[in-house]
N, C-alpha and C positions, 0 to 999 in steps of 0.2 A: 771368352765367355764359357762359362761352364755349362753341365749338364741342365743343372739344375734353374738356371737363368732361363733356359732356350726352353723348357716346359712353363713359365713364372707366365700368367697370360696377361694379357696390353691392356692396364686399366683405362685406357685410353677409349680404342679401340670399343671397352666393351660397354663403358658409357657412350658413345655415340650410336650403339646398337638399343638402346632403351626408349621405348613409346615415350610421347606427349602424356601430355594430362588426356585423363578419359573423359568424352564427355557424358555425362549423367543425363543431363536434361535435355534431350535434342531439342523439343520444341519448347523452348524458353525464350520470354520475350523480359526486357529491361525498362523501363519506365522512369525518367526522372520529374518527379512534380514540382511544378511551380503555382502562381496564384492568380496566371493568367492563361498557360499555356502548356501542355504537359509532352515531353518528349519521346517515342518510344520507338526502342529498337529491337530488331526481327532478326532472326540470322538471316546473310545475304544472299542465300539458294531462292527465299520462299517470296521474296516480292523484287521488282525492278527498283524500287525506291523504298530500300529496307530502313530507313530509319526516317519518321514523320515526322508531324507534330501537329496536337488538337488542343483546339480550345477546352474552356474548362464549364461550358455549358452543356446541360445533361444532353442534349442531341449529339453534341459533341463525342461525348463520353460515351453513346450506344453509338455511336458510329465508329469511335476508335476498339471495340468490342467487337464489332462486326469484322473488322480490317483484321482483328485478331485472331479469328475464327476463320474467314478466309487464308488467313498464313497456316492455320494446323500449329497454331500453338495452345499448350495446355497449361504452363505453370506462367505465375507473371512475378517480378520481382522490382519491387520502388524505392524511394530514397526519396525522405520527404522532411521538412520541419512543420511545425504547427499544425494546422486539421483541415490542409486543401487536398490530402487523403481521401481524409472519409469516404467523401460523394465515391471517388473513384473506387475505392476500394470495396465499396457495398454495393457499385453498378456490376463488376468484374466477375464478385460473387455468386451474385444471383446468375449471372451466365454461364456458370457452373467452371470455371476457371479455379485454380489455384494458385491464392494470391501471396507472397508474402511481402512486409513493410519490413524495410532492413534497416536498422541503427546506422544513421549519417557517419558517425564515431568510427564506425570500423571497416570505415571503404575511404575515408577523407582525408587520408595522408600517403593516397597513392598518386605520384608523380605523373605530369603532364596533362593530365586532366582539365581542362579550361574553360572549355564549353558544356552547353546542355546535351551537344551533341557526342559529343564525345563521353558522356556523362552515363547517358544511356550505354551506349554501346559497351562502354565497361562495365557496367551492371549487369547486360545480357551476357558478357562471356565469361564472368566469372559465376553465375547463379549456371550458366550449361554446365561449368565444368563440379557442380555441386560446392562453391566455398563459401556460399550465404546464408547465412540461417534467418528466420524469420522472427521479428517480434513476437511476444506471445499477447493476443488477444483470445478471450474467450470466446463459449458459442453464443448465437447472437440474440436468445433469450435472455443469459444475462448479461450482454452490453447494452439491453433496453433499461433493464434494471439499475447496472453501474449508473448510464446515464438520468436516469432519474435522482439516485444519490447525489452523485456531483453536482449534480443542478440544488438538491438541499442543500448539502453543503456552501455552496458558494450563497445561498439567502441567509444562510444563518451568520457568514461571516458581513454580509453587508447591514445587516440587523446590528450588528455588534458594532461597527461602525460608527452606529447614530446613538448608539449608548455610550461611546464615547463622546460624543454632541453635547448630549444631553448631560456629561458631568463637567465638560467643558463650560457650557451656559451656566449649570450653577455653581461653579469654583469663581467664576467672572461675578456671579453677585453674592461672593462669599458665604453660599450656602454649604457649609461642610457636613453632606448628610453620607457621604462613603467615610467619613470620618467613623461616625456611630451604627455603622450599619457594614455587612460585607457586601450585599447586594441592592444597589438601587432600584433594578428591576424587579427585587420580588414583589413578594404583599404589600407590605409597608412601606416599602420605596415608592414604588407606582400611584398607591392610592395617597401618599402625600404629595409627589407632585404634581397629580391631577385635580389635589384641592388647590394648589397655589395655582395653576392656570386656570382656575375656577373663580380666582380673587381672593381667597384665604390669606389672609399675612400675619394672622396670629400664631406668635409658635407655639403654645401651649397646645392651643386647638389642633394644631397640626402635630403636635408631640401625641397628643390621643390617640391618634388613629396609630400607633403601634402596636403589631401583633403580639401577643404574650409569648411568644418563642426568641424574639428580639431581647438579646444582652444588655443592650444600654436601657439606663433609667429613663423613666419621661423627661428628666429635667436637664440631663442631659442630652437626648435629643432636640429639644424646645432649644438648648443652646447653640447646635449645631444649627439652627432653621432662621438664626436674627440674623438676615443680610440686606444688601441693598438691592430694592427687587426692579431694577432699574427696566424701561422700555425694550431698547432693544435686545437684552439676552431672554427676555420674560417671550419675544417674539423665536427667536431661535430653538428655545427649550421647547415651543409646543410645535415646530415646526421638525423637530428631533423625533418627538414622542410620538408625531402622528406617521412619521416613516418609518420608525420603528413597530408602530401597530401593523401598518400597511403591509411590513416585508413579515412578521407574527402570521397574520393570516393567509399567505402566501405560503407559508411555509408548514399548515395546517392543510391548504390545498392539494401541496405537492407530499404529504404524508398520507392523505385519502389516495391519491392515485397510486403511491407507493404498496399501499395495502388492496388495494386494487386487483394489484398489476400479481400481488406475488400470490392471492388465491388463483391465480391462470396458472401458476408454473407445476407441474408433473409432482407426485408427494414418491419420497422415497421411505417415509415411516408410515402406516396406519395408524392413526391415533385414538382405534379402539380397539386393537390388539394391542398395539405398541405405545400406552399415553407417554405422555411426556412425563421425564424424570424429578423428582421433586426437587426444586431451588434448592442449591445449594449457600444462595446469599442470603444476606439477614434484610436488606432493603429491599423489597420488589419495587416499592415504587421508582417511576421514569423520574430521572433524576434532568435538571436542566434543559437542554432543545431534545431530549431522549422520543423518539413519536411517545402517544397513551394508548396505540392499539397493541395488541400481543404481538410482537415483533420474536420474540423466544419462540412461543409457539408455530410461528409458519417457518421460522429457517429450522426447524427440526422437523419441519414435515416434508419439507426442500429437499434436505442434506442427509437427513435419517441420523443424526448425531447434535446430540447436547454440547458445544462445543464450549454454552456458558460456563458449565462445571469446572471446567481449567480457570483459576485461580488468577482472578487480572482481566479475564477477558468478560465481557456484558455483552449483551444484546445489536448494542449499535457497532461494537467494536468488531462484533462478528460481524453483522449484516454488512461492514466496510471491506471487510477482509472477503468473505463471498462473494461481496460484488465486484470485485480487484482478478479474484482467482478461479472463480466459477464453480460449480458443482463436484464435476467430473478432475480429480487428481491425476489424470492419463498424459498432462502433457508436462509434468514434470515426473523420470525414471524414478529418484528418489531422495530422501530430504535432504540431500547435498544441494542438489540441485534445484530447490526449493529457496532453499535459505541461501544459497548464491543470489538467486534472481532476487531473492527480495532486498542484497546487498548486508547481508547481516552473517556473513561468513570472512574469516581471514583475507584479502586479497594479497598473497604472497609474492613479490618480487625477487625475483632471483637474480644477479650480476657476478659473475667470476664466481661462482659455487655458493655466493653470499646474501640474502636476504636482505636486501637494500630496507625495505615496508613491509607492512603486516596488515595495514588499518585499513578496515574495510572500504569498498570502494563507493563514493558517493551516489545513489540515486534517486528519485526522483518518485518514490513509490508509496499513496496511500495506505498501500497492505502495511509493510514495511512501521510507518509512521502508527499504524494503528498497533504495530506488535511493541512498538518504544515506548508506545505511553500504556499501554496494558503492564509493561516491565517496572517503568516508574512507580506506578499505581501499588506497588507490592512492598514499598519500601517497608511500613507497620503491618503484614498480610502476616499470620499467626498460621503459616502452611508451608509446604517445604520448599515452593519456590521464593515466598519473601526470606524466610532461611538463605537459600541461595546468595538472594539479591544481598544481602547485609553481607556475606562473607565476602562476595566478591567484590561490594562497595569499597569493605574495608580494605581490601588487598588493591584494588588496582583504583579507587577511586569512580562518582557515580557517572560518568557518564560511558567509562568501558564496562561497569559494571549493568548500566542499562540494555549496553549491544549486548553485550554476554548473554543476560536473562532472558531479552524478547527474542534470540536464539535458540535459546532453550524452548520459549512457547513456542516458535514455530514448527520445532519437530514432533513436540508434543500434538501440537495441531495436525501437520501431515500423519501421525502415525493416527488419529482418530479418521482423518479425511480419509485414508486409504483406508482400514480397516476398520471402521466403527467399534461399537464401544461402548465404553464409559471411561470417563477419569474419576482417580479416589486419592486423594491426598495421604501422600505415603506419611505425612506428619512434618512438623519442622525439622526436626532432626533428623532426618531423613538422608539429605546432600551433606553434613556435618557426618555422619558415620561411616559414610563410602568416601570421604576427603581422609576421614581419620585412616579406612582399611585399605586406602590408595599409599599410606604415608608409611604405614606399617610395613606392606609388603617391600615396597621399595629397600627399606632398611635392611629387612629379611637378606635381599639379595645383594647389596650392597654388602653389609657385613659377610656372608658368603663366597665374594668376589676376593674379598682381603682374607679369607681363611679364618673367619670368625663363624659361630653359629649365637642366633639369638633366641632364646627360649620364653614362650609368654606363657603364665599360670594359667591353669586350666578353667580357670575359674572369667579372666580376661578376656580368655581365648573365647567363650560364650558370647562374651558380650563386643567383640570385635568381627568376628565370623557373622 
């Protein structure tokens, strides 16, 4: 053995000299929820019977609160599906605990795990040792909010429901009035078939009542309206229309409280120092289930940012995305991280040095949903992001073309969110001139590379620079 061997030190030796994992959270407790009985685990210093389990009844739940507070735990960590959460996670809260909800996803392909009990207990040693991160919910003014949304939301899609009903009933007595008309529901849709479940069966009479904004002639609608107006669907069709009024007004109710609820929340603009910015669209009027109160007006007195001015986005599709994301930008570092969470980023796989996928990763996100159809929305937009959208449609086709763009809004979005503002439409040709001086430069150095130089007239060079 030489010199140099007998100095070489024992990689052996000097890995069996290196600590464990650190633990971060000493007083962390683990939680696994079910829908009858929730399991929770303690480290095994602080109680003789460290790992329980309580009912899912709120005495329950302030009792297994108390238990936790007697152990001197401060952070709590769950593992849940569907929304047998909540209760727990808003009892937890308020007891001034720190709670987080971990993704099932990425603790569910750890080996040996079988039980509830042991379920917990891996949850409690891996949130000590810091490896869990928390779902992100907001704060809890606007999860009162979200939940108000969602709840419209979900009336507006049961409303629509019966307006499928209701074209169902009249395709059954061969009344083709979606034929001549795009919406059954509007003016003229409504007020003709609330004359036939009145006993109208003339079509002409019924061809009258069309609005003069409606395309088709009278005589062609009168043709659309001769069918057979048989007993039973004539009963289904008004049994349609009055659930569809029912869920209508419900959904007028749940817009009151919404306007309600949002003169409660804290203003981040003055809006007699600071009015609000003058629209930049050409329709103000509430287009389709849009609420008719000023909904622009309060999220800009919310938010302190016009976020309508971005090109795609309205009223509702903000007030979706705020109630998704909340006020405060603090709990995403920066629009990477933004636009990952909202799954509208690369998800890159790497195997052997090799990029196996690229396409983003599937989620499950309102905000997200509202930045796709904001992107959609731009396909004929005469501004620089429908510019975008059309170059990128072209090149890659529209539905990579849609993730690309509602990408694009959402940084645009984060850089208003974090730093306020304004947005001003750089023009359509805008992304076409920095595509052109991205294409340029490249060549420049490319031909440099091979011992070429490329010289552009100065006159070009104006208009490329």
């Amino acid at each position: 053995m030489t010199k140099d061997n007998k100095k070489r030190p024992n990689p052996i030796k000097k890995q069996s000299k290196r600590k464990s994992f650190t633990i971060i959270h000493p007083n962390a407790a683990g939680i696994d929820v079910g829908s009858e009985e929730h399991w929770v685990a303690v480290p095994e210093d602080r109680d003789e019977q460290p790992v329980r389990s309580f009912k899912c009844f709120t005495a329950d739940l302030n009792a297994m609160a108390d238990w936790l507070k007697s152990c001197h735990i401060q952070t709590v960590v769950m593992e849940s599906t569907g929304v047998y959460w909540i209760p727990l996670y808003q009892i937890l809260e308020k007891q001034g605990f720190e709670v987080k909800l971990v993704n099932a996803r990425h603790v569910k392909n750890v080996p040996g795990r079988k039980t509830d009990v042991s379920d917990c207990q891996w949850l409690q040693r891996l949130h000590s040792y810091g490896l869990l991160s928390g779902s992100f919910r907001p704060e809890d003014s606007i999860c009162v909010l979200r939940s108000f949304w969602r709840h419209r939301d979900n009336l507006i899609r049961y409303a629509s429901s019966h307006v499928q009903h209701m074209q169902k009933a009249l395709i059954e007595m061969n009344i083709q009035l979606h034929k001549v008309m795009s919406d059954i529901t509007g003016l003229t849709g409504m007020r003709i078939i609330k004359a036939i479940l009145a006993g109208e069966r003339d079509p002409m009479k019924l061809a009258q009542m069309r609005d003069p904004r409606i395309k088709s002639s009278v005589e062609q609608i009168a043709k659309a309206l001769e069918g057979d107006y048989r007993q039973e669907h004539l009963f289904a069709l008004k049994q349609a229309v009055e659930l569809y009024d029912v869920y209508h007004q419900k959904i007028e109710t749940c817009n009151h409280e919404i306007e309600q609820y949002l003169t409660q929340l804290d203003s981040k603009a003055d809006l007699k120092t600071n009015p609000l910015p003058k629209s930049t669209k050409s329709n103000k009027r509430p287009k389709g289930n849009a609420p008719h109160f000023d909904l622009r007006t309060h999220l800009y007195r919310i938010s302190g940012v016009d976020f309508t001015q971005i090109d795609g986005l309205d009223a509702v599709s903000v007030h979706t995305i705020l109630s998704e994301v909340g006020i405060s930008h603090t709990a995403f570092p920066s629009e990477k991280h933004f636009c990952s969470w909202l799954g509208l980023s690369p998800n890159n796989r790497i195997t052997g040095g090799r990029i196996k996928s690229s396409k983003t990763k599937k989620v499950i996100n309102r905000a997200s949903a509202a930045f796709r159809i904001a992107a959609q929305s731009l396909t004929h937009s005469l501004s620089a992001l429908g510019g975008y959208y059309r170059r990128m449609s072209a090149r890659l086709g529209a539905p990579e073309a849609i993730t690309a763009t509602a990408h694009k809004l959402a940084r645009i979005f984060y850089h208003l969110w974090k730093n306020g503002g304004n947005y001003h439409d750089p023009g359509p040709l805008y992304y076409e001139e920095k595509y052109k001086e991205h294409v340029i430069n490249n060549m420049i150095k490319k031909a440099k590379q091979l011992g070429f130089q490329i010289t552009i007239d100065p006159i070009e060079q104006l208009q490329v620079s």
